[in-house]
Wavefront OBJ file of the C-alpha trace (Angstrom):
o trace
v 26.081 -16.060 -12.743
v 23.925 -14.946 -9.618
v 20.164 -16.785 -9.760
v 18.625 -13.687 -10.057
v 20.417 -13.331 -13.089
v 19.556 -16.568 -14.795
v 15.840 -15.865 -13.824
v 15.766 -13.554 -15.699
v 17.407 -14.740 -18.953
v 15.081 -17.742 -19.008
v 11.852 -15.025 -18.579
v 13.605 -12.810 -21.306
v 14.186 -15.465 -23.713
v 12.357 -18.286 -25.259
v 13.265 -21.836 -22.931
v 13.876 -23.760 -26.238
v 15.054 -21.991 -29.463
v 16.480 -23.561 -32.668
v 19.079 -20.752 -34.415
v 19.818 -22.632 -37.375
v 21.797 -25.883 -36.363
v 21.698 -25.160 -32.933
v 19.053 -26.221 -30.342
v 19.441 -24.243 -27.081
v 17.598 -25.737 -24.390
v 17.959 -23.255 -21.355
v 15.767 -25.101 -18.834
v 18.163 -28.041 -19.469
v 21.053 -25.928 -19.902
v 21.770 -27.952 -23.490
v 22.962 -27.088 -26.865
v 22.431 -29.416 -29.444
v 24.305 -29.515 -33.045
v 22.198 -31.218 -35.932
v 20.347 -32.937 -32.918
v 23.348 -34.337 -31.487
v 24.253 -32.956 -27.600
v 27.202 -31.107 -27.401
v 29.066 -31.493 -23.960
v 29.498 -27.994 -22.573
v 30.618 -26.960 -18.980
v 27.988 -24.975 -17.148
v 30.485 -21.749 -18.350
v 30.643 -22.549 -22.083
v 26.988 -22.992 -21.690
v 26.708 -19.489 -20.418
v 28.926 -18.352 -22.438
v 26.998 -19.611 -25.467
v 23.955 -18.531 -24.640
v 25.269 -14.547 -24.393
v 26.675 -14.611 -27.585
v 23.713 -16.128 -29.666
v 21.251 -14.129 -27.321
v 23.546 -10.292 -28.646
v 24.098 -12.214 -32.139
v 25.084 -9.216 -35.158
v 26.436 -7.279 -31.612
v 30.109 -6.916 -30.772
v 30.630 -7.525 -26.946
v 33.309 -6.482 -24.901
v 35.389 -8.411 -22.473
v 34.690 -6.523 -19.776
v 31.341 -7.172 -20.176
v 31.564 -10.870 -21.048
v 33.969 -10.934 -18.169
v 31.566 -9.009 -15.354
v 29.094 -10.984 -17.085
v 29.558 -14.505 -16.471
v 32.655 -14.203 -14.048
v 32.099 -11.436 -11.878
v 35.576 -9.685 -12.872
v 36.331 -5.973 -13.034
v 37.470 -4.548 -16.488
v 40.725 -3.823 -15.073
v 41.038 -7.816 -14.332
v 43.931 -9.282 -16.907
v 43.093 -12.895 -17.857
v 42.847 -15.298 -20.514
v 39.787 -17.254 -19.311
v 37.592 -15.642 -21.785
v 39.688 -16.473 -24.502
v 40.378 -19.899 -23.693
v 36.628 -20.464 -23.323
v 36.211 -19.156 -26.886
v 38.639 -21.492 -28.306
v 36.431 -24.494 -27.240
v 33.209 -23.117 -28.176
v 34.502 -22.522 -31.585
v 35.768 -25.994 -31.959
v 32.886 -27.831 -29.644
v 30.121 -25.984 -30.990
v 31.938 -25.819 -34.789
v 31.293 -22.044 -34.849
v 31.656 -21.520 -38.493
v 30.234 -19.887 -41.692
v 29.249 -23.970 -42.565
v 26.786 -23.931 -39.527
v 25.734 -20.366 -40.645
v 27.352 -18.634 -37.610
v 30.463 -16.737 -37.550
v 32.366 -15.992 -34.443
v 34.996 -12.617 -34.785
v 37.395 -11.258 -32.294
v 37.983 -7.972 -31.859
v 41.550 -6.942 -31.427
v 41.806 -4.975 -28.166
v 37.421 -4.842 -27.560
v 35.894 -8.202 -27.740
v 34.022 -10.609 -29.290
v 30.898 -10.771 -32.183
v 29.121 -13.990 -32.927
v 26.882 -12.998 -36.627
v 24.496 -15.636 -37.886
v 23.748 -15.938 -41.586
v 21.398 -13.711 -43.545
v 18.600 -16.606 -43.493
v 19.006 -17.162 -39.722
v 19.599 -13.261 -38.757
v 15.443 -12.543 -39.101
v 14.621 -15.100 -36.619
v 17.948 -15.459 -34.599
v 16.006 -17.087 -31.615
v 12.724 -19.068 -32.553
v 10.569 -20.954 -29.620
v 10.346 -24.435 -31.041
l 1 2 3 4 5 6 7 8 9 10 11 12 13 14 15 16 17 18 19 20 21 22 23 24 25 26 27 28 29 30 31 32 33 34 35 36 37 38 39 40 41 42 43 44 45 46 47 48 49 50 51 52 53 54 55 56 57 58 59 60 61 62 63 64 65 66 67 68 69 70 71 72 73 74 75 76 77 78 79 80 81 82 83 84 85 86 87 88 89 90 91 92 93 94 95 96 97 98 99 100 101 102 103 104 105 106 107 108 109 110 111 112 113 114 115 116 117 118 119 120 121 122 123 124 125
């Protein structure tokens, strides 16, 4: 992700938000589960961040992929996928947590929150 980039992600969005769970501290570049840390690489941590930040929106790989890597949409790879995998099981990305993470076959990927966290997806703590 180029610095200009990241500039302006941290002026477009709040530096600490809580979505239900979830504590995303962007200045640290943390993610916290029920207050406990959750190791990320600076990629999952990325990665995280664009999904929860386009929660209830269904993103496309290319995009994810130009995105955070830089590839072309004509670029065949399994990175993306593979980083999925371990934020669903390091950030427990489940209907329990009040998050729901959905492929979609051949497009992308949609991370929804639940009804009670969907009004204020991203609130400055």
């Amino acid at each position: 992700m180029s610095k200009y980039l990241l500039v302006l992600l941290l002026i477009a969005s709040p530096a600490v938000a809580q979505v239900g769970p979830y504590g995303i501290d962007r200045v640290r570049r943390a993610i916290s589960l029920e207050g406990s840390p959750v190791a990320l690489t600076g990629r999952e941590f990325d990665l995280a961040c664009l999904l929860f930040d386009n929660a209830g929106s269904a993103l496309s790989r290319a995009y994810v992929l130009g995105a955070l890597w830089g590839y072309g949409a004509d670029v065949s790879t399994r990175t993306l996928d593979t980083h999925i995998s371990r934020l669903r099981t390091k950030l427990r990305l489940e209907p329990a947590n009040g998050v729901k993470l959905t492929a979609h076959y051949g497009y992308g990927y949609q991370l929804d929150l639940a009804p009670s966290d969907a009004t204020g997806a991203l609130e400055r703590v």
